[in-house]
C-alpha positions in Angstrom: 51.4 128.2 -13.3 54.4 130.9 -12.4 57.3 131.1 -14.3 60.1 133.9 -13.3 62.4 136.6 -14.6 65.4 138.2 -13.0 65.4 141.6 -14.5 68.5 142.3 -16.6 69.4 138.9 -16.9 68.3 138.2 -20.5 70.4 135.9 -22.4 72.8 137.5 -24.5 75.4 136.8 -27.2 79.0 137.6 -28.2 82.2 139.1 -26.5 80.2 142.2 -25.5 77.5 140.7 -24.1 79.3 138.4 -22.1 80.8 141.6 -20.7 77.9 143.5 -19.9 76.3 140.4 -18.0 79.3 140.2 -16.2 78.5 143.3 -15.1 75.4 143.1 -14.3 75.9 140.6 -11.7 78.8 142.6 -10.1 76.1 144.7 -8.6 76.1 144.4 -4.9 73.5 142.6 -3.3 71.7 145.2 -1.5 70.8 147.2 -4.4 69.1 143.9 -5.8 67.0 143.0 -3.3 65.2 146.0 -4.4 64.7 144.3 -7.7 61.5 142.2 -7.6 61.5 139.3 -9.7 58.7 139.0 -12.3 56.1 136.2 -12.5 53.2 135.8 -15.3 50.5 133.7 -13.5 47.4 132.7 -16.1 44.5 131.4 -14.4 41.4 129.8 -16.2 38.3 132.0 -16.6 35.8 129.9 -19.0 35.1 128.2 -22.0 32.2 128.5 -24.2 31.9 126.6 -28.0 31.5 130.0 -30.8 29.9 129.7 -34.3 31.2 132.4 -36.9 30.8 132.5 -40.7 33.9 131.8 -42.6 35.2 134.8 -43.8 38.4 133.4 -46.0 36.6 131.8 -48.8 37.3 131.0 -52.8 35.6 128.5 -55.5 37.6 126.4 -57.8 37.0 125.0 -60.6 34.2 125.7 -63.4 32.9 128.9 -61.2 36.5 130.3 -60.8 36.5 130.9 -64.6 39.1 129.0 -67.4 41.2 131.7 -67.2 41.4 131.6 -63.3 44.8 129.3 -61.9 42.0 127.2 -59.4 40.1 126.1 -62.6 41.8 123.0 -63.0 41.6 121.8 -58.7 38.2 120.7 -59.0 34.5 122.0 -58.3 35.1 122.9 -54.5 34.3 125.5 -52.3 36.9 126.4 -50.0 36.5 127.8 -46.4 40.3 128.7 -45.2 40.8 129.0 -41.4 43.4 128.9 -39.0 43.6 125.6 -36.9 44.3 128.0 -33.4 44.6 131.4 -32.1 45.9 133.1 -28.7 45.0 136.7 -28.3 45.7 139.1 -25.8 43.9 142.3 -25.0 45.6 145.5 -24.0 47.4 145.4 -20.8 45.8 147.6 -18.5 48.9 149.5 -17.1 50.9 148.8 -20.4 53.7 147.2 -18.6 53.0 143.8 -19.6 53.8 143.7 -23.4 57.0 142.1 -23.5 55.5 139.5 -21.2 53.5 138.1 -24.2 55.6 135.2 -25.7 55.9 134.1 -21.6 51.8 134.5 -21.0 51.1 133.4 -24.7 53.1 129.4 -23.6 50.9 129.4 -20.2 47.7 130.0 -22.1 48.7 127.3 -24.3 49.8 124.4 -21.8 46.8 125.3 -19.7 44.5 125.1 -22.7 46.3 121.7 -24.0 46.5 124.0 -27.0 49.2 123.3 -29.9 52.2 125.1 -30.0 52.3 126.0 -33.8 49.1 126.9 -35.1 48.1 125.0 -38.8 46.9 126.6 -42.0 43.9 124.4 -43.2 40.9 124.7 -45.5 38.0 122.8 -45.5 36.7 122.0 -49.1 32.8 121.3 -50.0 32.3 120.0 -53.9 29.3 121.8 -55.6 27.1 120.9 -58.6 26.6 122.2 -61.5 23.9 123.9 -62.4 22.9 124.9 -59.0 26.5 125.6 -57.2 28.4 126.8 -56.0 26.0 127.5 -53.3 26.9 126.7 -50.0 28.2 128.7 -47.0 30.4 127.3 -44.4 30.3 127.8 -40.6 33.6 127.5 -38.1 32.9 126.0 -35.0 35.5 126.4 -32.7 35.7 126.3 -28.2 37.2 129.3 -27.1 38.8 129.7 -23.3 39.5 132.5 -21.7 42.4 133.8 -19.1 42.9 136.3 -16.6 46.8 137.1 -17.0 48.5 138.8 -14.0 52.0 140.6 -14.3 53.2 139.6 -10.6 56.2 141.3 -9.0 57.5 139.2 -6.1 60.4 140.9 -3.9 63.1 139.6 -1.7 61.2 140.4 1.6 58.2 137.8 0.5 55.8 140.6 -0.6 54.1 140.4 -3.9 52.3 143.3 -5.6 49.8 142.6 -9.1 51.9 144.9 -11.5 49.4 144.8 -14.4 46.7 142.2 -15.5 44.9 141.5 -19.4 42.3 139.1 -20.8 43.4 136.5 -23.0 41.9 133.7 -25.1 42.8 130.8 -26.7 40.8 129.5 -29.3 40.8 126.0 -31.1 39.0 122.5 -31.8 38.0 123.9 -34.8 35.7 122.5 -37.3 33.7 123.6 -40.3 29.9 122.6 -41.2 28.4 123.7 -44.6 25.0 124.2 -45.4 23.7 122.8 -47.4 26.0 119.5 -46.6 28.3 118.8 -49.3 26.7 115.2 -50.2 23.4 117.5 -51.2 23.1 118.1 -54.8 
């Protein structure tokens, strides 16, 4: 999936703006076919499902101590994840960083990812006298991208400007062990 910049023809705002994109197109033409246009093209590299412990955890209720604001919610274990991630590594030329937002949207329609990642927590009741004792795993499949920085110019060539690894991770869900309906 391509999607394509004209350098210098961000959109701007205001009086001044309007000005300088004015000017901007008041270049002649010869000096712009120079000017390659830019393309971000994300193509699938795998997908594997990845176990990690949750790291984001609290207890509530009798365990989290009367004087502790949680006391009152109940005797629950809580595993707190996010419900998707994109990450990028480093570009390898460093020209590619402001290309991000553009790469991160291909990474997610490719992935039929969502576009605004969810806060959740996943809560396990524990029993007294025993709990809290339970430790709670994510689940989660993670894809993975090969992300190109294309420059495409007038005369049909293209040249690979800068590539990066990306992933997008999501279908998330937590297991506990021991299972929450185990006293």
């Amino acid at each position: 999936m391509d999607f394509s910049f004209g350098r210098g023809t961000v959109a701007r705002t205001g009086v001044a703006a309007a000005a300088m994109t004015a000017a901007l197109f008041c270049v002649p033409t010869t000096a712009m076919a120079d000017q390659p246009s830019i393309t971000v093209d994300v193509t699938a590299t795998g997908s594997t499902r990845y176990y990690e412990s949750c790291t984001d955890t609290e207890t509530w209720g009798v365990a989290a101590g009367k004087d502790s604001p949680d006391f009152t919610k109940g005797n629950y274990q809580v595993c707190k994840y996010s419900s998707s991630s994109v990450n990028f590594n480093p570009w390898e030329h460093g020209l590619g960083a402001e290309y991000n937002a553009t790469a991160r949207d291909h990474v997610i329609e490719q992935s039929h990812g969502e576009w605004f990642p969810r806060a959740l927590d996943s809560r396990c009741t524990y029993w007294l006298p025993g709990g809290p004792n339970r430790s709670a795993q994510i689940s989660e499949i993670v894809q993975t991208y090969q992300v190109k920085l294309i420059y495409k110019y007038a005369d049909g060539h293209t040249q690979v400007a800068d590539t990066t690894q990306a992933t997008y991770s999501g279908n998330k869900s937590v297991s506990w062990n021991p299972g929450c309906w185990t006293r």
